[in-house]
N, C-alpha and C positions, 0 to 999 in steps of 0.2 A: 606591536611587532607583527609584521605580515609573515603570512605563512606560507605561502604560495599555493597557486593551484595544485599540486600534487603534491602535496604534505603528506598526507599518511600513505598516499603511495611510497614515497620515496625514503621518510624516516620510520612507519611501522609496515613493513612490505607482508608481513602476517595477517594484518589486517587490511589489507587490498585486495581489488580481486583482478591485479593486474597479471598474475597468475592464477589460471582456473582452479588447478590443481596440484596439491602439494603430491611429491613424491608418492608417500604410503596410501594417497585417497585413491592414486590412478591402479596401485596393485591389488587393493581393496575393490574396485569398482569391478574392475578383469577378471578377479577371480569369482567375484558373483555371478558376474554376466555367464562365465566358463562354466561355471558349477549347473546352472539353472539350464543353459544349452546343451550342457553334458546329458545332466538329468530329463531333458524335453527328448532328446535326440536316441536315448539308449532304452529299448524296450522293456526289459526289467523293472527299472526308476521311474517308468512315464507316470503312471498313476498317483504314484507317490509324492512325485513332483507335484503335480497337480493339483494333489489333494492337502499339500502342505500349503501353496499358492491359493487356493480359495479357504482355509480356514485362518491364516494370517490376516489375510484380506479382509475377512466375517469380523474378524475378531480389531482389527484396528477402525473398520466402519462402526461396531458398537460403540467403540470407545469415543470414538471423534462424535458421533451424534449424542452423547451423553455430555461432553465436553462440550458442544454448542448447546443444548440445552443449560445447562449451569451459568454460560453468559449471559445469555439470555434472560435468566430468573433476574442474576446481579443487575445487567444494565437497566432495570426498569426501578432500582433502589434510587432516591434521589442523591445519597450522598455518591454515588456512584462520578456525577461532575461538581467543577466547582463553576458555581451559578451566580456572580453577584446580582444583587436586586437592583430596581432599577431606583432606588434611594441612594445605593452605596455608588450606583454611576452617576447620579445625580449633584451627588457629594462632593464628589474631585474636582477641583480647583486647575486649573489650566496652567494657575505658576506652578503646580508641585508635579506636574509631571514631566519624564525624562524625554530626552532624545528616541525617536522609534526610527530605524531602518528599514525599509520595507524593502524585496530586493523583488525584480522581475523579470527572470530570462528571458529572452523573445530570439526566436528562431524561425526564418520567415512566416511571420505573423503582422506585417506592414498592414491588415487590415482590421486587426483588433487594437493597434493602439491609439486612434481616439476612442472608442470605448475605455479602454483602460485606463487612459487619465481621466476622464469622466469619473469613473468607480474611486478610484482615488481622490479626487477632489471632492465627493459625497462622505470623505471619511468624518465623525466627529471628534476630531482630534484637533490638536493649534494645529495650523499648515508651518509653522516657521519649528514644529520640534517633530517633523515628518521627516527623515533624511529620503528619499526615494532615489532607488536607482532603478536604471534600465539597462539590462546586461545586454548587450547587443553584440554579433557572430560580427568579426570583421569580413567577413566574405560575404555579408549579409546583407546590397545594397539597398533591396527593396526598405526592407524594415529601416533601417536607417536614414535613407531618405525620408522616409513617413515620420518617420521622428525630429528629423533636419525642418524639416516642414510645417511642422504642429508646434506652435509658442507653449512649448514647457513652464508649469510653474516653476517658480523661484527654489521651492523644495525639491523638484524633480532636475536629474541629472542624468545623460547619459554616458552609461561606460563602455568603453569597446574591449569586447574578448579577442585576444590577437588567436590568428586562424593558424591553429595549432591541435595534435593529435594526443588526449581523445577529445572528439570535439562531443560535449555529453553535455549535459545542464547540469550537474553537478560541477564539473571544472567552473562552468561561467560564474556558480554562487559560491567559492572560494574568493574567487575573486572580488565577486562582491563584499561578500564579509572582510575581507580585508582591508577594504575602502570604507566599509561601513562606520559610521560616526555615533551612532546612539548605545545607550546601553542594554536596550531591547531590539531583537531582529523578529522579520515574520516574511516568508517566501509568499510569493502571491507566483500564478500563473497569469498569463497575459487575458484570458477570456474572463477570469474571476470578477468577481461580487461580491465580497465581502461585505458582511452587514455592518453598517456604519458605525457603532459603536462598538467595534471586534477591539480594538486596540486597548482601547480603553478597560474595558472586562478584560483583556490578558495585563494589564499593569495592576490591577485590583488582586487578581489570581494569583497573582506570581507574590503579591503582597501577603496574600491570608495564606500561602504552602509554606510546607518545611523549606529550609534552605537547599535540601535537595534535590529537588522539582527544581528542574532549568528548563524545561521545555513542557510550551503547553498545547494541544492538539485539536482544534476546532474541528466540529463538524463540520463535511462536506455532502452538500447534494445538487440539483440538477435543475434549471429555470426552464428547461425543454425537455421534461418528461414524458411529455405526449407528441413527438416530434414523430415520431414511426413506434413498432413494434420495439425494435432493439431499445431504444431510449429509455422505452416502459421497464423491461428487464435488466437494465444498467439502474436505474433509478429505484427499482426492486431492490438488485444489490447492494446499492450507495446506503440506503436505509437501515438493511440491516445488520449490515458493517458498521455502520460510523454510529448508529440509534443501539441495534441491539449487543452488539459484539464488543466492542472498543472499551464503552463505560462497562463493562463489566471484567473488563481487564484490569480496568483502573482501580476496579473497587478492590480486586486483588493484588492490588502490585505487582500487575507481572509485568512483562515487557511487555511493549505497544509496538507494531510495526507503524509506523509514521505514514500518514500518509504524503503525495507529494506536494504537497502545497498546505497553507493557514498551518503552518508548525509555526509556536513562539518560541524562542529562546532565549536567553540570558547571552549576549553577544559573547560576553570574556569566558561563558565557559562552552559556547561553542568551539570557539578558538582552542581551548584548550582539548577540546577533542579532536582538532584539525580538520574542523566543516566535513565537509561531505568526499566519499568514495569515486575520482574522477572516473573509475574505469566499473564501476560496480552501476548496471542499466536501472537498477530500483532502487537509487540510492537510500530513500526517505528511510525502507524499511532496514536496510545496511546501519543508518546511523542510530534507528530506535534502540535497536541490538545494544550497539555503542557505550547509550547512553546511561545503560543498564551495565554493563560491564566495568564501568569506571564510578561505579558507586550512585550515579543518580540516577532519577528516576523522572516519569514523564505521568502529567494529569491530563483529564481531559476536561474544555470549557467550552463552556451553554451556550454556543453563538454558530453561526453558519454561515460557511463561504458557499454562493452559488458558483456551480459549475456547468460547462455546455457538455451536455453527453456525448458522447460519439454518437452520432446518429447512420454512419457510411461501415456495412460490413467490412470494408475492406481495411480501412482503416483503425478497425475494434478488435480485428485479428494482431493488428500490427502492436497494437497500443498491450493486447492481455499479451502476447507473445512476450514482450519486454518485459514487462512485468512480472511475469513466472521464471522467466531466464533469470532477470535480478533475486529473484525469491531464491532461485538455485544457487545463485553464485554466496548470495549473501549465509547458505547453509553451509555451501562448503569452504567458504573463509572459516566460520566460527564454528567449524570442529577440527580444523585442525589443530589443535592441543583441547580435546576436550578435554582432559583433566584441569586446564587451565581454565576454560568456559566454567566449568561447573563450581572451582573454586571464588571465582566472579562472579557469578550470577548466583550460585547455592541450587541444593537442587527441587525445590519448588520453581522456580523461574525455568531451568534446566527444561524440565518436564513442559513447561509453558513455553519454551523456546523451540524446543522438538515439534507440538503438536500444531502451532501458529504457521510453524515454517516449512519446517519437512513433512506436518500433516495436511498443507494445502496444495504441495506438490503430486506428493504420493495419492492423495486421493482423484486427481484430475487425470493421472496418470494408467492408473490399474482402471480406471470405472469402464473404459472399455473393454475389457476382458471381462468385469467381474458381470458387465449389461448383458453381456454374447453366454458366459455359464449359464445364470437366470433362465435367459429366455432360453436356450436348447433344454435345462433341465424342466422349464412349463410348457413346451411343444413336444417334447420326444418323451421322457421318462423313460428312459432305458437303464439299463442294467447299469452300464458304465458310467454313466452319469450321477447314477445316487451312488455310487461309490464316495463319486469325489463331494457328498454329503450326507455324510456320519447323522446319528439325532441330534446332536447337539450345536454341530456344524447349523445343519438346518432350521432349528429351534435361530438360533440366533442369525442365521440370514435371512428368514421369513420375518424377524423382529426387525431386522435392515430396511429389508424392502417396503414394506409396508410402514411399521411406525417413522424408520429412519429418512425415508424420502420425503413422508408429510412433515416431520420436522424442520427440513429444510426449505422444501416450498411454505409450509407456514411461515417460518422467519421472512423469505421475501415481502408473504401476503402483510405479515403484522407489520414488519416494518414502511409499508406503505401507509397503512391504518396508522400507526406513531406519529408519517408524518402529516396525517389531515389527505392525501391521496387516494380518499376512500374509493375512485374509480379506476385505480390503478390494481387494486387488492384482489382482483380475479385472475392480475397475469402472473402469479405466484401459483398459479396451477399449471402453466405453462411452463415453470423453470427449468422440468428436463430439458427440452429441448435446448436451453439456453447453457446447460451443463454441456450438452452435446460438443457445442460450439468450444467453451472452455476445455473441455480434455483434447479437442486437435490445437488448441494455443499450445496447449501444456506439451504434446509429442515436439510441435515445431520450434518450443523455444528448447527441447532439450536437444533436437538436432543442432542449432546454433548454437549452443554451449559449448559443443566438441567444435565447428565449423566454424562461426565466427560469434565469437562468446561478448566482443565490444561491439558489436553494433546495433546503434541506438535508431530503433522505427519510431518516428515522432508519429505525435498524437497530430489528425490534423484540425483545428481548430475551422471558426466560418463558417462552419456549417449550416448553422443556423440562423435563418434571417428574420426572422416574425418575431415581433414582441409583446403578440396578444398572447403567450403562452408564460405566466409570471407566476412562481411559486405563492 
């Protein structure tokens, strides 16, 4: 039964985010803003503002660096993924396996799809229990033509998205799923790489999980690491997200924010969640929520999709912008009834739901203010300034600054060293400046949130043209 492109828009409108803001979150949001302006603005409160503002601050930075250290320990546990051997892939029989759906939106990307059927037809899978589609924008001549053009395998199909509002990559892969034929699904993006034997490790995985694991989460990283400077510190990041951070969710059962591409799923109970959020910009991490809420749960497996880094500032602004806008949205969908979240999720997850979502906001968000306290309190030392840090205040923001920053540049560096990029593990001392960069994403997707909260800045792919540079 098709669901249509805006299914959970249209039959769970609580869980869309085709509405930014539910009534109480906008009187809720006004009266902080009012209180906090109140309290900046009125000379009596200023101090106290202030000093309530940097020890919240002190005090949720310890926390959150304590909270990435703990993944960190976990994701290095090997039960942390589920890994088959390459005996147990060796094992499977080509008649006992199912139908796989693979989907692939393409949005002027006419120039990555012979590559992409390339990478597809390296899968080791049968080609005849492949179902491939190709989501293709009806508005979208170029790409389509490149596709009209290029003799399709027998297993590749394309589908046309009729040019309709919102026009997202989450709509197109409803549509897809809908059309989908196998009883396993898996999102590719158009530039990806997928290691040829990913399918196959997600039919094994899904074999040795509880029945509750419906979706399984491959690693991603980056075939153009050393393309420039940015690539370096995106590849930084991809590493210690997807190597350090992720399997250490997993080892917890908490929720996983999805990333957007190499999710496996169980197709019928995708469907039963009603695919993906058409109006929500970071859907992957929308639906991980989801998938936790409705009783299942999501693993993660030993295999790795290459991706092309952003290598163009311009374009790495537009891409984190979205992506922390979708992180925003996907918050304040799933608290509006937080009494209901937490009876869903329980409140271990709860707590994992908070610090995943709202801690990676909140933290991109304040580190300018808390970088500008710092440093006037290490150049001035005046009176008024160590007010606004008490001893203990200061005990645990000097613990910030120093262990808590090496924490996180450590994480870039290790997670280069994870992946064998041992000449990448020096720009892990560099990653201020690469924070820098992330907290003006984080101000500008939250000016769109209020301003235009659906509008999707695609990633631009192409970028890269050399192939001496292979993971």
């Amino acid at each position: 039964m098709k669901a249509g492109p805006l299914a959970i828009a249209d039959q769970q409108p609580e869980l869309s985010a085709r509405s930014t803001f539910w009534p109480w979150q906008r009187i809720l949001i006004a009266s902080i803003f009012l209180a906090f302006l109140a309290g900046v603005l009125w000379a009596p409160s200023r101090v106290t503002t202030a000093r309530v503002f940097v020890t919240l601050s002190t005090i949720f930075y310890l926390a959150f660096t304590l909270y990435k250290v703990l993944l960190m320990s976990l994701s290095t546990n090997h039960k942390s993924l589920i890994s088959p051997t390459p005996e147990e892939i060796a094992a499977v029989k080509d008649l006992d396996l199912p139908v796989y759906s693979v989907l692939v939106p393409m949005y002027h990307e006419a120039e990555s799809v012979p590559h992409l059927v390339a990478a597809l037809a390296r899968m080791d899978y049968p080609a005849d229990k492949m179902d491939i589609q190709l989501l293709l924008e009806e508005d979208d001549n170029a790409t389509r033509k490149a596709v009209a053009n290029l003799a399709l395998p027998k297993n590749c199909r394309a589908t046309v998205v009729p040019d309709s509002q919102p026009k997202t990559k989450p709509k197109a892969c409803n549509i897809g799923m809908d059309n989908a034929q196998g009883k396993y699904l898996v999102i590719y993006d158009a530039e990806d790489r997928p290691e040829p034997d990913q399918l196959k490790k997600a039919v094994i995985g899904f074999s040795k999980s509880d029945p509750s694991v419906i979706c399984l989460q491959s690693k991603l990283n980056f075939y153009n690491p050393r393309q420039n400077i940015l690539t370096r510190w995106f590849t930084a990041e991809y590493s210690a997200w997807f190597d350090l951070s992720l399997p250490g969710l997993a080892r917890l059962n908490a929720v996983i924010p999805l990333g957007g591409t190499s999710n496996h799923f169980i197709t019928e109970k995708l469907r039963e969640l009603m695919g993906w959020d058409p109006f929500n910009v970071t859907e992957d991490c929308d639906l991980g929520v989801r998938v936790y809420r409705k009783g299942y749960c999501t693993r993660m497996l030993a295999t790795t999709t290459w991706e092309e880094a952003c290598s163009s500032p311009k374009y790495w602004f537009r891409q984190r912008t979205r992506w922390l806008k979708g992180y925003m949205q996907t918050f304040l969908v799933h608290t509006r009834n937080p009494f209901k979240l937490a009876q869903e999720l329980g409140t271990r997850n709860v707590i994992h739901f908070h610090m995943l979502i709202a801690g990676v906001i909140v933290c991109f968000l304040i580190n300018p203010f808390y970088w500008m306290l710092a440093l006037l309190w290490f150049l001035l030392r005046n009176n008024e300034l160590k007010i606004l840090f008490p001893g203990p205040v200061f005990a645990m923001g000097a613990l910030c600054l120093f262990a808590g920053n090496f924490v996180f540049a450590y994480a870039s560096g290790l997670g280069c060293f994870w992946r064998k990029k041992y000449d990448l593990v020096k720009y892990g001392l560099l990653a201020p400046v690469y924070w820098i960069m992330m907290s003006y994403s984080a101000w500008r997707a939250l000016f769109q949130l209020f301003s235009d909260p659906h509008k999707w800045e695609k990633t631009k792919h192409g970028l890269f043209k050399s192939e001496d540079d292979q993971p």
